[in-house]
C-alpha positions in Angstrom: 35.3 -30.4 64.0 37.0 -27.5 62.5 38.8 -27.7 59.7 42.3 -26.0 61.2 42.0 -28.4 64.1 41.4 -31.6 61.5 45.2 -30.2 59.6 46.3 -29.7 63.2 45.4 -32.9 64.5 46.8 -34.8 60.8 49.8 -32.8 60.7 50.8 -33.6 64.8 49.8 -37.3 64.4 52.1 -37.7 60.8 54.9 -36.2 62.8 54.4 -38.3 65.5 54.1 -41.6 63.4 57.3 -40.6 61.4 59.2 -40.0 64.8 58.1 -43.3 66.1 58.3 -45.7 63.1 62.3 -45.8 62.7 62.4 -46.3 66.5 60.1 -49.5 66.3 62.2 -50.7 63.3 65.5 -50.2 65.3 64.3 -51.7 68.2 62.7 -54.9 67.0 65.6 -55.5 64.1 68.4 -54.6 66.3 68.0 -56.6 69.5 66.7 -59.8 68.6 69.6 -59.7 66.0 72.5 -58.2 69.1 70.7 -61.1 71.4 70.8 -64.0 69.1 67.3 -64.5 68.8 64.0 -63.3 70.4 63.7 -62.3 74.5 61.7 -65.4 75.4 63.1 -67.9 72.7 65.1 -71.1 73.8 68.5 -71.2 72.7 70.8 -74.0 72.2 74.9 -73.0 74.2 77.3 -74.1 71.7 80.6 -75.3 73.8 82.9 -72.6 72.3 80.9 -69.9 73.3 79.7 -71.1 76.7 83.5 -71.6 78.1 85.7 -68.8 79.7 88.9 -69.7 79.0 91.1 -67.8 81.6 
């Protein structure tokens, strides 16, 4: 492999990796955490929450 295409190919897959980590972060900190808990995961209504009071 040529040595311009092996910075190329290094260079495109740090930019890639540094575009895509903060996303992955974001999205598996932030909706487990807006949710309550994980997509899948059991949870337990509480009876002030689970009422509509109107």
């Amino acid at each position: 492999m040529n040595s311009s295409l092996r910075l190329f190919i290094h260079e495109l897959l740090s930019v890639v990796l540094a575009a895509l980590v903060p996303v992955v972060l974001v999205a598996f900190l932030s909706i487990p955490y807006t949710l309550g808990g994980h997509p899948g995961e059991d949870r337990t209504a509480t009876a002030s929450s689970s009422q509509h009071m109107t």
